[in-house]
C-alpha positions as CSV (number, residue, x, y, z in Angstrom):
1,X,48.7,31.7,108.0
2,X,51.4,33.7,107.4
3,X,54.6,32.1,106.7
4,X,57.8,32.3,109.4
5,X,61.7,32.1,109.8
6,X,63.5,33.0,112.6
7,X,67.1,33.9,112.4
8,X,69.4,33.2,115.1
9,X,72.5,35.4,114.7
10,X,75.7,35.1,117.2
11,X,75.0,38.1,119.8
12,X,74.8,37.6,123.2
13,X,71.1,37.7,123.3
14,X,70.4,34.5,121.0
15,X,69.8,32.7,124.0
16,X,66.4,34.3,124.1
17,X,65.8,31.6,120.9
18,X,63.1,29.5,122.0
19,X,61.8,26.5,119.8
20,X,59.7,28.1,116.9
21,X,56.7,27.2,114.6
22,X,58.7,27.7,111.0
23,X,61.9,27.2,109.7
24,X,65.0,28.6,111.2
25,X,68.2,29.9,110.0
26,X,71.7,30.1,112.3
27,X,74.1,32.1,111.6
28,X,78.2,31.1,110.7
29,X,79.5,27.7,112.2
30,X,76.4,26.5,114.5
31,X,77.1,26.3,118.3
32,X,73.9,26.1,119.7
33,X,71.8,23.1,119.8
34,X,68.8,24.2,118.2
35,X,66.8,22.3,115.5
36,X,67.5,24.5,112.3
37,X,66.9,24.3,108.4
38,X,69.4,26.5,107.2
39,X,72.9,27.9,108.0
40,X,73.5,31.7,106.8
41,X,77.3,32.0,106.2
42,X,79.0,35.5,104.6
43,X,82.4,35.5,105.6
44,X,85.4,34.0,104.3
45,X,87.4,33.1,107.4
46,X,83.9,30.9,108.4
47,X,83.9,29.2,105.3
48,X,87.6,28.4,105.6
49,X,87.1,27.6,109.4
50,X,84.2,25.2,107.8
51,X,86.7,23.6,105.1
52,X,89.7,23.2,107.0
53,X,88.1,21.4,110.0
54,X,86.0,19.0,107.9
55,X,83.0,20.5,109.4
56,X,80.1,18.2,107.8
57,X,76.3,19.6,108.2
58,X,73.1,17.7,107.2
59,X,71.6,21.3,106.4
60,X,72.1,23.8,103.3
61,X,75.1,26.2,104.0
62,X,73.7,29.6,102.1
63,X,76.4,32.1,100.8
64,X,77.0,34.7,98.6
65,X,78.0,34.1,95.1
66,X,81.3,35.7,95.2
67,X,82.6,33.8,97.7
68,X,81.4,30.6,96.2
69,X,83.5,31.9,93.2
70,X,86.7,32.2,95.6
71,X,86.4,29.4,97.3
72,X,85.6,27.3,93.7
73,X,88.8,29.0,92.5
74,X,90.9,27.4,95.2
75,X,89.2,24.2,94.5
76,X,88.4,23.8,98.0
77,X,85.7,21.1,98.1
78,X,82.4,22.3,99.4
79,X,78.6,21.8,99.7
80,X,77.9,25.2,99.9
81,X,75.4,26.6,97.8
82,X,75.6,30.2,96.3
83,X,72.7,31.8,97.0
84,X,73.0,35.2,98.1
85,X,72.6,37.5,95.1
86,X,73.4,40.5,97.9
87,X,75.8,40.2,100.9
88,X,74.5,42.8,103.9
89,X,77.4,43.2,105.3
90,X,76.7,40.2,108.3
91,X,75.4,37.2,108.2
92,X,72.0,37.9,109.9
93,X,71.2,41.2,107.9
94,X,71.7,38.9,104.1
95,X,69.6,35.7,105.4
96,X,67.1,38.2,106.8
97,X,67.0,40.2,103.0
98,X,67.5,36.9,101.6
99,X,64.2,35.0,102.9
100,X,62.2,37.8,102.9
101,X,61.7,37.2,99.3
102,X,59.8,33.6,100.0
103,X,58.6,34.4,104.1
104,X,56.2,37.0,105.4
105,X,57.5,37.2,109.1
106,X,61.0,37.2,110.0
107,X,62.3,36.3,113.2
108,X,65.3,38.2,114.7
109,X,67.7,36.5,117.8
110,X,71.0,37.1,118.8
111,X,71.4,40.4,116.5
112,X,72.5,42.7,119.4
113,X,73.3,45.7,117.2
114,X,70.1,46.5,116.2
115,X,69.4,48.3,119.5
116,X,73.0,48.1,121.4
117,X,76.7,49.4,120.5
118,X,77.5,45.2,120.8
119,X,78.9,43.5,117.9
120,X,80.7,40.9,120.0
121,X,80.2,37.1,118.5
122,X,80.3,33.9,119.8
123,X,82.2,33.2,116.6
124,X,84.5,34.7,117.9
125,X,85.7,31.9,120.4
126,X,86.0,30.0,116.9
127,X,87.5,32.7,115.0
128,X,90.1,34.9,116.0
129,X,89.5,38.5,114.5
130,X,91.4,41.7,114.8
131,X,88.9,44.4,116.9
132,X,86.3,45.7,115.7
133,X,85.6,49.3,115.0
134,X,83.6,51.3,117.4
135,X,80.8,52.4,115.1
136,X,80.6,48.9,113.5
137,X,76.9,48.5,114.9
138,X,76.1,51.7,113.1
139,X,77.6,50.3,109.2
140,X,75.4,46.9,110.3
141,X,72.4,48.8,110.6
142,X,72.6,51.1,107.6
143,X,72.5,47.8,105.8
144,X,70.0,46.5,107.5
145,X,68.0,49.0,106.1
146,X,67.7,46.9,102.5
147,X,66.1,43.9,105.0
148,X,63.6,46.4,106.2
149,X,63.0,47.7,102.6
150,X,61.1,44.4,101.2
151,X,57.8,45.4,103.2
152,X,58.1,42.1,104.9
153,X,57.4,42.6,108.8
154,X,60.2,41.1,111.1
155,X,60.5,40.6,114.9
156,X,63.4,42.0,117.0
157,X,63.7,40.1,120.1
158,X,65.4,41.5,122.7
159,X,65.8,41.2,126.4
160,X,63.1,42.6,128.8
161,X,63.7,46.6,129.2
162,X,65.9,46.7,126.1
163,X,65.3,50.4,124.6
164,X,64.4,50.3,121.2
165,X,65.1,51.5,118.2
166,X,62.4,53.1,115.8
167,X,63.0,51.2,112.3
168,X,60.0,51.2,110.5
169,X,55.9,50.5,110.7
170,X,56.8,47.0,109.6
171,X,59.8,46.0,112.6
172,X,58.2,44.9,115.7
173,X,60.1,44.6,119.3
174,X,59.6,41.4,120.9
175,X,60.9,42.0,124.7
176,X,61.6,38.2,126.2
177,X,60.4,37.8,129.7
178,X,64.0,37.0,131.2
């Protein structure tokens, strides 16, 4: 049996998550209430957001090595562990190249911008940010590209009648019924 992870990023769509056979990986500060293993963080401002609100999490908080050297440098107390050899840009994009390495199939909810011009969070109600640039869902998916690269087969799921985007013989399209 093949071995699964589903990542649930902060798009509009991750909604469409539905309790899963494997482990599962959110994305940033968690907001949904989902059962999860893991918790994907790559930016800064969501570590500091983490730190300065005494967030506390009974789950491993994955990020990349850099910015566990910048936030050891302030000697900020965490419980983060530096695990990303390779940030992708977003949060979704490094867990997904990330567990590729130990998963076969790999999950994708919430990650809008694989198949829209959406890069809108849910984050952002946490975490004010300035806008974003208009081709921002174009850089995200260039990067995506190193996810796709392992060989590993992943799952886009999306909502029904959601056009798709060709990626590869090994990313599938998963159109939700609602």
């Amino acid at each position: 049996m093949a071995k699964q992870i589903a990542i649930v990023g902060n798009g509009p769509s991750r909604n469409l998550y539905r309790p899963f056979p494997g482990d599962v990986c959110v994305c940033n500060i968690p907001q949904l209430d989902i059962e999860y293993d893991y918790i994907s963080v790559v930016d800064r401002k969501a570590t500091d957001y983490i730190i300065n609100n005494g967030l506390k999490f009974d789950r491993p908080i994955l990020i990349p090595k850099q910015l566990d050297e910048e936030i050891r440098n302030q000697k900020k107390p965490t419980k983060m562990i530096a695990t990303f050899k390779e940030k992708l840009m977003n949060s979704a994009a490094t867990a997904a190249y990330h567990f590729a390495q130990e998963y076969d199939v790999i999950w994708l909810y919430g990650c809008d911008s694989l198949w829209s011009t959406v890069t809108k969070s849910h984050q952002d109600e946490l975490i004010p940010r300035a806008p974003r640039p208009s081709n921002l869902h174009e850089r995200w998916r260039k990067h995506w590209k190193t996810a796709w690269d392992t060989g590993k087969q992943f799952v886009i799921v999306c909502p029904k009648g959601t056009e798709t985007v060709e990626y590869g013989k090994n990313v599938a399209w998963n159109h939700s019924k609602r």
